[in-house]
C-alpha positions, 0 to 999 in steps of 0.5 A: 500500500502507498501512504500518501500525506493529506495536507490541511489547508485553513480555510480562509477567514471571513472578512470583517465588517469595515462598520465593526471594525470602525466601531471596536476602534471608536470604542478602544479610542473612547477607553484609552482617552478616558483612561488616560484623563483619569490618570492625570486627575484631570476632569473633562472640561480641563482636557477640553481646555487643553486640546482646544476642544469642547467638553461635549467633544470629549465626552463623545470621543469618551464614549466611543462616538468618534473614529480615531484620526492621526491628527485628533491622535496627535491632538490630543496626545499633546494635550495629556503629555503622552505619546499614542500606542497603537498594537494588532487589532482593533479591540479596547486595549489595541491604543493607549496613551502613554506618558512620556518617558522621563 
């Protein structure tokens, strides 16, 4: 008898929802803003001062309302004296601020 060898071939994953992913990463952004503020002690009207921002801005980032864009990100990375992380995927704990190293 001749063995012969099956190979297994993953199957390929489904693509995401553009419309998901947009949300998970309003949300990841909303989490990482809030944290970040909170650390500092600053209060929302405070950060909004800072970034030139308004309180209601804030507070909808904060909530997941707004897509993180690269200059929003730099904004407000300013503003909270920290740089922006960014890893692999799109889920809460995927971007955070981080203070500047000393």
């Amino acid at each position: 008898m001749v063995g012969y060898h099956t190979r297994w071939v993953r199957p390929e994953a489904p693509a995401e929802d553009p419309e998901r992913i947009a949300i998970r990463e309003a949300l990841a952004f909303g989490k990482a803003l809030y944290d970040r503020r909170t650390a500092l002690g600053l209060s929302v009207a405070q950060l909004a001062e800072r970034a030139g921002m308004t309180e209601d801005d804030v507070e909808c980032i904060e909530e997941g309302g707004t897509a993180p864009t690269v200059p929003l990100l730099r904004l407000l990375a300013a503003a909270l004296d920290a740089d922006v992380r960014l890893t692999p995927g799109h889920d809460v704990g995927s971007l955070w601020f981080e203070a500047h190293a000393a």
